[in-house]
N, C-alpha and C positions, 0 to 999 in steps of 0.2 A: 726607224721609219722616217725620220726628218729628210733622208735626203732622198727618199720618195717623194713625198710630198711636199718638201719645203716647210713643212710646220712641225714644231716640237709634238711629241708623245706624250698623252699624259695616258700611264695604265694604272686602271680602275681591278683590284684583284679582290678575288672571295674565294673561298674556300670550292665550291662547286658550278661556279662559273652557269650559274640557272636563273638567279631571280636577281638579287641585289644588284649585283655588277653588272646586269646588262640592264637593269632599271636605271642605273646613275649612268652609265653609256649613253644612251641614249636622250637622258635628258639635258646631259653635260653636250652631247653634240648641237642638241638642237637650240642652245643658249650660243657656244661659243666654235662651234665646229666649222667656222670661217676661218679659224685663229690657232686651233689645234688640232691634232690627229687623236682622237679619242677610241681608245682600245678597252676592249675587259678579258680579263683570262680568270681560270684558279688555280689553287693549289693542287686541288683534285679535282677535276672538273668533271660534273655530273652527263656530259657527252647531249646536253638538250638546254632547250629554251622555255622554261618551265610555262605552261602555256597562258597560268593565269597572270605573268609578267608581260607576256604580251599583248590580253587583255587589257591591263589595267594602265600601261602607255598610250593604249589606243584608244581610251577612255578621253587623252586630255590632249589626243591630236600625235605620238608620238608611234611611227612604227618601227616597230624591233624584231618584227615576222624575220626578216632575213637573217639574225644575229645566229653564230653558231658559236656553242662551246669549246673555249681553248684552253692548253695550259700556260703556266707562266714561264713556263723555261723557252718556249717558242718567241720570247723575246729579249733571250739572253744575249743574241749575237746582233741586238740595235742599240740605238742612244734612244733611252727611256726619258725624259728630262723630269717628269713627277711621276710619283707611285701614291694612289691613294687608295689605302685597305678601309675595307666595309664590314670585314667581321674578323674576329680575334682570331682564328684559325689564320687566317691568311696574314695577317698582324705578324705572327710568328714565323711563319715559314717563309716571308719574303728576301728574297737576295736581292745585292743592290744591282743596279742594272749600268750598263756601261751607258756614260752623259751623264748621271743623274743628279739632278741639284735637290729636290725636292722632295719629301715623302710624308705624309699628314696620314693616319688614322682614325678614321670615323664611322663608328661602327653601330649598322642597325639590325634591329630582331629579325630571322631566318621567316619572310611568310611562309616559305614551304614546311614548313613545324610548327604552323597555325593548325589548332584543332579546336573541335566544334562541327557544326551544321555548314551548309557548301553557304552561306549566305555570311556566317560570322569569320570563315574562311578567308570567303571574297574581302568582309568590311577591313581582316588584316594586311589585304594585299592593299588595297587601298589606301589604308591607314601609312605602311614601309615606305609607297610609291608618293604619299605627301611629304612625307619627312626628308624623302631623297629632293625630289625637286625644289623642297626651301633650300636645301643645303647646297645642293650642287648648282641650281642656279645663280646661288649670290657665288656660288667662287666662279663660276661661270661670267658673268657677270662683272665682277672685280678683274680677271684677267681682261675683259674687253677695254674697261677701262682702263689697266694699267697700259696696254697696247696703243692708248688714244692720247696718254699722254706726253 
């Protein structure tokens, strides 16, 4: 996709392309998405945008209403230049992608396998959706600055 855009790829994979990877999508665009082309697929992807993922971006200003579910093969035939997996599933079944310099694994708990009451639910979507934005902001973040220097 770089030579769409002019900006390197960086893809964000999970196993069901629902919650996680369109959570760090999203919020990786809205830190550095001047500077990169920010994608998310999965492995096996759940075909939806799990709805309380789009809630709880919209909670802190970020909308992902539009995002739809891809696989990862539908970017076999671009230059990826980073792959960053979000859970183990995807960790394992990723191939490397033609460009790629980079691939980081970091991986957080599935909210859609939060159980409990629709409230203790919600507090774990909330809970995934902070841990994502510390995380993908500072690399977000670090990539602007490495760009500035």
């Amino acid at each position: 996709m770089e030579k769409e855009t002019g900006k390197p790829t960086v893809l964000i994979l999970c196993t069901g392309n629902s919650c996680r990877s369109h959570m760090a999508e999203g919020i990786l665009k809205s830190v550095a998405g001047d500077l990169i082309d920010v994608q998310s697929a999965g492995s096996d992807p759940a075909g939806y945008v799990h709805p309380l993922s789009i809630k709880a971006l919209d909670e802190i200003g970020i909308d992902i209403s539009a995002n739809t579910s891809k696989h990862m093969n539908q970017f076999l035939e671009q230059d990826v230049e980073t792959v960053i997996t979000v859970c183990g599933n995807a960790d394992q079944a990723c191939p490397t992608y033609p460009g790629q310099l980079r691939r980081y694994h970091w991986p957080f708990p599935d909210p859609a396998k939060a159980e409990g009451s629709e409230d203790e639910i919600w507090a774990q979507f909330q809970s995934v959706r902070d841990d994502i934005f510390r995380v993908f902001s500072a690399y977000g973040q670090g990539r602007l600055d490495s760009a500035k220097a």
